[in-house]
DONU-447376 format. One record per residue (C-alpha): residue in three letters; x, y, z. Coordinates in steps of 0.1 Angstrom, whole numbers, plus 5000, padded with zeros to 4 digits. Example, Ala and Ser with C-alpha at 12.3 -4.5 7.8 and 13.67 -1.06 7.14 Angstrom:
// residues 2
ALA512349555078;SER513749895071;
***
This chain:
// residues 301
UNK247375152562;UNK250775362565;UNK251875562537;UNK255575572528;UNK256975882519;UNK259475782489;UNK260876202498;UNK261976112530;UNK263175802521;UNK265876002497;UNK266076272520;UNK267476042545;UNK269375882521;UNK271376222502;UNK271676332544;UNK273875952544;UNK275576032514;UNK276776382527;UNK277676272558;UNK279975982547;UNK281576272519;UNK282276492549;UNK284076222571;UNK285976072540;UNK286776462533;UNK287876482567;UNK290076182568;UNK292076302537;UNK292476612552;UNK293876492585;UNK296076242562;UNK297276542538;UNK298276762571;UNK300276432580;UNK302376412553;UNK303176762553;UNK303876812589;UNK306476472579;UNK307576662551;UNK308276972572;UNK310276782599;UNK312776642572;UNK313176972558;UNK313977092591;UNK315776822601;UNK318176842569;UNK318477252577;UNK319877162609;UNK322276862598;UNK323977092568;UNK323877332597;UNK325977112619;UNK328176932594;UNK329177272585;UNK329877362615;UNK331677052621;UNK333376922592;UNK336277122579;UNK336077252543;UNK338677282516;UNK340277602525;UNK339477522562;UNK342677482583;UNK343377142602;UNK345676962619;UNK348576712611;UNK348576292627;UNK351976082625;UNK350475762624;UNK352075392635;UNK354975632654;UNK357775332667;UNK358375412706;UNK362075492701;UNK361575792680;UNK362076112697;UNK360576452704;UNK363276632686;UNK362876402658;UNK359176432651;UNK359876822658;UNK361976792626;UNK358876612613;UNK356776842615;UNK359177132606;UNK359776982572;UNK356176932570;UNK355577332572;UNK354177382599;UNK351077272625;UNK348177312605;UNK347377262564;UNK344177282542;UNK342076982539;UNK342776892502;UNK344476632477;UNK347076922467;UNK348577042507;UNK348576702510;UNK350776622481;UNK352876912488;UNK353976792525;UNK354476462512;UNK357076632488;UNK358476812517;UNK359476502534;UNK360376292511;UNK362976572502;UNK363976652538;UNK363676362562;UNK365376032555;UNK364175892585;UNK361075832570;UNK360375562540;UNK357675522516;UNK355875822528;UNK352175852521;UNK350376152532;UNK345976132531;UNK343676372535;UNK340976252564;UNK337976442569;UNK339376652597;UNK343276632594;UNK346176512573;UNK347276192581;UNK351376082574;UNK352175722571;UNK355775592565;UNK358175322572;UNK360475462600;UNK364475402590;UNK365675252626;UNK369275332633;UNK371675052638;UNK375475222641;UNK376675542649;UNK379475692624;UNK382175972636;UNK384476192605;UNK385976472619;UNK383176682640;UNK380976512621;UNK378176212635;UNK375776012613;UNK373875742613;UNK373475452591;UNK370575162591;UNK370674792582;UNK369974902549;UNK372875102548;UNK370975462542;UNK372675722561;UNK370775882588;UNK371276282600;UNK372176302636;UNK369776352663;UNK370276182701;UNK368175882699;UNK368475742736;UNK366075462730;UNK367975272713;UNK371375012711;UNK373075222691;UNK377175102685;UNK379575342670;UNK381775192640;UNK385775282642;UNK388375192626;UNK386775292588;UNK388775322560;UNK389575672549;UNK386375872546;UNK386476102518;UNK382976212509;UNK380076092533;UNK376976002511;UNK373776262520;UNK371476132542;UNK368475922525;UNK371375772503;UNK373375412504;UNK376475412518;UNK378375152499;UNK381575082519;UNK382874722523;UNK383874782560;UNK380874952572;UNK378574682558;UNK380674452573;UNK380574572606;UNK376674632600;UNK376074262587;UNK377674152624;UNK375474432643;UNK372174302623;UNK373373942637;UNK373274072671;UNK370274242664;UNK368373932655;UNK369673762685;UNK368673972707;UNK364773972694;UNK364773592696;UNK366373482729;UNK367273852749;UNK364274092742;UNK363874142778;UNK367274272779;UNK369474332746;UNK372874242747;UNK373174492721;UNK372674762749;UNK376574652761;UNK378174702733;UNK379575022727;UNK381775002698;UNK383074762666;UNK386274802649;UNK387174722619;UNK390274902612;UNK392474502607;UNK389274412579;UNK390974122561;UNK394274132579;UNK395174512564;UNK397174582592;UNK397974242608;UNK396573922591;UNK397373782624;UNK395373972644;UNK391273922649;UNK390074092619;UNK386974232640;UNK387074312676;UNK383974412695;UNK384374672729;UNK381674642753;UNK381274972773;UNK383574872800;UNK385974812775;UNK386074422775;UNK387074252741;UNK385074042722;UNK387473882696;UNK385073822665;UNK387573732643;UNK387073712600;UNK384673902583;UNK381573692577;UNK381373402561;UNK385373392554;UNK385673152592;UNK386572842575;UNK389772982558;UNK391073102593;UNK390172772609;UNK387872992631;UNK384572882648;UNK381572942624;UNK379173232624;UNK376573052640;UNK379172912667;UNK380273262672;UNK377073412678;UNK375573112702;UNK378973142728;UNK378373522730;UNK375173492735;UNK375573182761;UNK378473352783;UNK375473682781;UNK373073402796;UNK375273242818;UNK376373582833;UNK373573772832;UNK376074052815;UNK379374122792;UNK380774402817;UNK383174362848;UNK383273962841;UNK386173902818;UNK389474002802;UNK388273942768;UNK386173722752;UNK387373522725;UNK384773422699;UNK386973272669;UNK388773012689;UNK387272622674;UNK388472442708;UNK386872712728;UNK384672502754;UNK381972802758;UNK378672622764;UNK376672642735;UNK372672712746;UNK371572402725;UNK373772222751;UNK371572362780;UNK367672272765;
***
């Protein structure tokens, strides 16, 4: 009969149990060294990205650059030079305050700009603004100005991109509002209402090739018959020096039994079709004239 040895049994047994601690111990262990070699890769890994950023990212007294956003085609070197100029310079620190303090700058010293808004990005200063386009060109004395269809008066800077017609024939000029200001003068906004007609003409039906670009001067030196009531009140110059006989100021046609302002605007605009230009084609044209059998372009479509 075999004996069974109840020591070895437990020998065997506490041998089980202290191999299964070891390998549990083991396992831990291999877990713990896990986690902390994870561990020690983010720390790293964070070292190096601060590392970077600040390498990368400009801080508060950092120097950075200056971006004219939404720039229209037709403004010019020189004028973003004067920009820039009343800006302070190239570069500015990346913080709320520089970039309250150029906005300042320009709001005082450029009038070409509107609305400015200057932000800080986070690697430049960024200037946003509604740019005042220039519709007529003003001479006093040696003196040349601009003025938009808002009337603000504009500094002079050649701007060749651009239709530009000079006004003449303005009454006595005694003080020329600064520019960023309204010039409230019942000649030049007439002559500017008739130029913003043009202008609007010329972006529906002759974008390809603005009629505006033919016209070199307006004069209203006759507004409302001062010096002849006879005489066209108005009287546009192309840059040959053909006449285009407007006629009353706007809105006054009826009590000169002249054509209407539509009427006037749609027999330019269909000789300019017809044609293919104002210049080297006619005397004059005559606008005002009711009877006047200028095809109108609703007559053509």
């Amino acid at each position: 009969m075999k004996k069974i040895s109840f020591k070895q049994g437990s020998s065997e047994k506490k041998k089980k149990e202290k191999t299964g601690w070891f390998g549990h111990g083991l396992i831990n262990i291999l877990k713990a060294s896990a986690v902390i070699c994870v561990l020690a890769g983010i720390v790293v890994g964070i070292f190096f990205l601060e590392k970077y950023v600040k390498k990368n990212v400009p801080g508060p007294q950092d120097s950075v650059g200056l971006e004219v956003a939404n720039v229209p085609e037709w403004v010019s070197g020189e004028l973003k030079a004067k920009l820039l100029a009343a800006a302070g310079g190239q570069t500015f620190r990346l913080d709320e305050n520089a970039a309250l303090l150029v906005q300042q700058k320009i709001e005082r010293e450029v009038a070409w700009l509107d609305e400015v808004k200057v932000q800080t990005m986070h690697d430049r200063l960024i200037i946003r603004g509604r740019w005042r386009r220039p519709l007529a060109l003003v001479k006093s004395g040696l003196q040349k100005f601009y003025v938009d269809a808002e009337l603000v008066v504009l500094d002079f800077i050649p701007i060749p991109n651009l239709p530009i017609v000079e006004i003449t024939g303005l009454s006595l000029i005694t003080k020329t509002p600064p520019p960023g200001e309204v010039w409230h003068q019942d000649d030049l906004t007439e002559a500017v209402t008739i130029l913003q007609q043009l202008d609007q003409m010329d972006k529906l039906i002759a974008h390809d090739k603005p009629l505006l670009y033919e016209i070199a001067s307006i004069d209203v030196s006759n507004f409302k018959g001062q010096e002849n009531a006879r005489l066209p009140h108005i009287v546009l110059y192309t840059k040959d020096n053909t006449q285009i006989i407007w006629g009353a100021e706007v809105g006054k046609w009826q009590q000169y039994l002249e054509s209407t302002d539509e009427q006037k605007l749609a027999k330019l605009y269909s000789y300019y079709k017809e044609y293919g230009t104002l210049l080297n084609g006619a005397k004059y044209i005559n606008l005002r004239d009711p009877q006047d059998n200028i095809p109108l372009p609703i007559d053509k479509y």
